[in-house]
C-alpha angles and dihedrals in degrees: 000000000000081000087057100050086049097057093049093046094050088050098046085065094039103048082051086045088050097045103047088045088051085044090056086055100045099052086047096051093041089061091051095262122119107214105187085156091086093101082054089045098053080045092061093039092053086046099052087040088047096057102039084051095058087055098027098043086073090071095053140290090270079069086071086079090059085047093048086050097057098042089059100052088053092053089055090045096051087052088056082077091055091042081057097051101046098029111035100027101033102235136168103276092215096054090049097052092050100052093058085048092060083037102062096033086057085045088052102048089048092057099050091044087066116097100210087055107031136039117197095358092301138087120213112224088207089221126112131200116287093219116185085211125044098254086054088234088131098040127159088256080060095047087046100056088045100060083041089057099048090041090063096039085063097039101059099033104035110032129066092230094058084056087046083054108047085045093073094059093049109037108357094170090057085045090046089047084059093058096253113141105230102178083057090052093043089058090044088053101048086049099055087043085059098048089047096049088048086052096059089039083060085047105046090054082078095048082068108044105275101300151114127224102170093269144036100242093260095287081141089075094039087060102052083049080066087043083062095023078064102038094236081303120131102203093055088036084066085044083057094049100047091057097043091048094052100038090053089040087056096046079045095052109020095099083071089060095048114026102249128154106258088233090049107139085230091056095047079059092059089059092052098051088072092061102035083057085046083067102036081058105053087051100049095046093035081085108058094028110141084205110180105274090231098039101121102023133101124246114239122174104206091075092067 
């Protein structure tokens, strides 16, 4: 019973990890940029949470919502570089991606290489999970995503500037002929997905067990495997997160189940099936993705 309710409970934090990261991907595809640096981007928000909860963690666990917000706001600041690059400059958006992506895994593993921060490779964020139920399955990480997710649901079917928005990922020039500035959107856009993507990093430090190890584990690519997975839709994107989630949360948990030595070889497999559907995923939707028309190129007003 205590393995179930551990499951639960690791797949509760997860499937919000996994649908805030999709939902950094989606706002910034829907605006015609490809954003493939959330997994970056949750590195440099569990790093920023990481080391304000080694300091913060000493006043008490509701200091772990200052700490959240931060790490937020530097995610969003780290994908200004990567709003720079594709929006301003004109890059390949790919390319760019890739390179923050390089850039905070070699950030994170500098700051847990340093002894005054970090003991054993790893730095303890000292806070624990603030769970509304004593098993922490509906914890404040699970209420979070949701309004997130309803949020986003509303915002792209029901309000004009959702519309606006999405507009800009499927026919900017049109956008641009109304007298919407879509360079300006564009940026907008890049910077949520990177606050997004910094607010699951914090979040997925207490999927395992506090701690930061330099990475996280590339859940970023998982979840643009949901993005696809959802066809830029919300309401699937939760269905895929939902599915990803459990199914980690069970290869993570499973040894429990059967007895296994954690570092059975059997159970490393486990670990390994998530990712390997991740890519069966992304090749057997690539095909009928109804991907934005704009999403990956640059916007340029003279061909209007």
């Amino acid at each position: 019973m205590e393995a179930v309710s551990q499951l639960f409970a690791n797949g509760s934090v997860l499937f919000a990890v996994l649908l805030i990261a999709a939902m950094a991907g989606l706002y910034s595809e829907r605006a015609g940029v490809v954003n493939i640096a959330i997994d970056g981007m949750m590195i440099i928000g569990a790093l920023v949470y990481a080391l304000l909860g080694k300091f913060l963690s000493q006043y008490g666990n509701g200091m772990q919502i200052i700490a959240l917000l931060i790490a937020t706001i530097a995610g969003g600041a780290f994908a200004l570089l990567h709003g720079f690059a594709s929006i301003t400059l004109k890059a390949q958006q790919v390319i760019s991606g890739t390179a923050l992506n390089l850039l905070a895994t070699g950030l994170g593993l500098f700051f847990v290489s340093i002894p005054a921060l970090a003991a054993g490779n790893m730095i303890q964020t000292g806070f624990s999970t603030i769970g509304i139920d004593r098993a922490q399955i509906i914890n404040i990480f699970l209420i979070i995503a949701i309004i997130l997710a309803i949020f986003t649901f509303v915002f792209f079917k029901f309000t004009k500037t959702g519309i606006r928005y999405a507009g800009c990922g499927e026919n900017p020039n049109a956008i641009d002929a109304a007298g919407i500035n879509v360079i300006k959107t564009r940026y907008k856009a890049v910077i949520i997905s990177g606050c997004l993507a910094g607010l699951a990093g914090a979040m997925f430090t207490h999927y395992v067990s506090g701690q930061f190890r330099g990475d996280v584990q590339g859940q970023g690519y998982i979840a643009l495997a949901i993005m696809i997975f959802g066809q830029w839709r919300i309401q699937y994107i939760t269905l895929g997160a939902v599915l990803f989630s459990f199914l980690i949360a069970l290869a993570g948990t499973l040894w429990r189940f059967t007895g296994w030595n954690i570092a059975d070889p059997s159970n490393q497999l486990l670990k390994i099936l998530p990712f390997v559907l991740a890519l069966v995923t992304m090749v057997a939707f690539s095909k009928y993705s109804k991907i934005p028309k704009a999403s990956g190129i640059p916007f340029d007003k003279s061909l209007r």
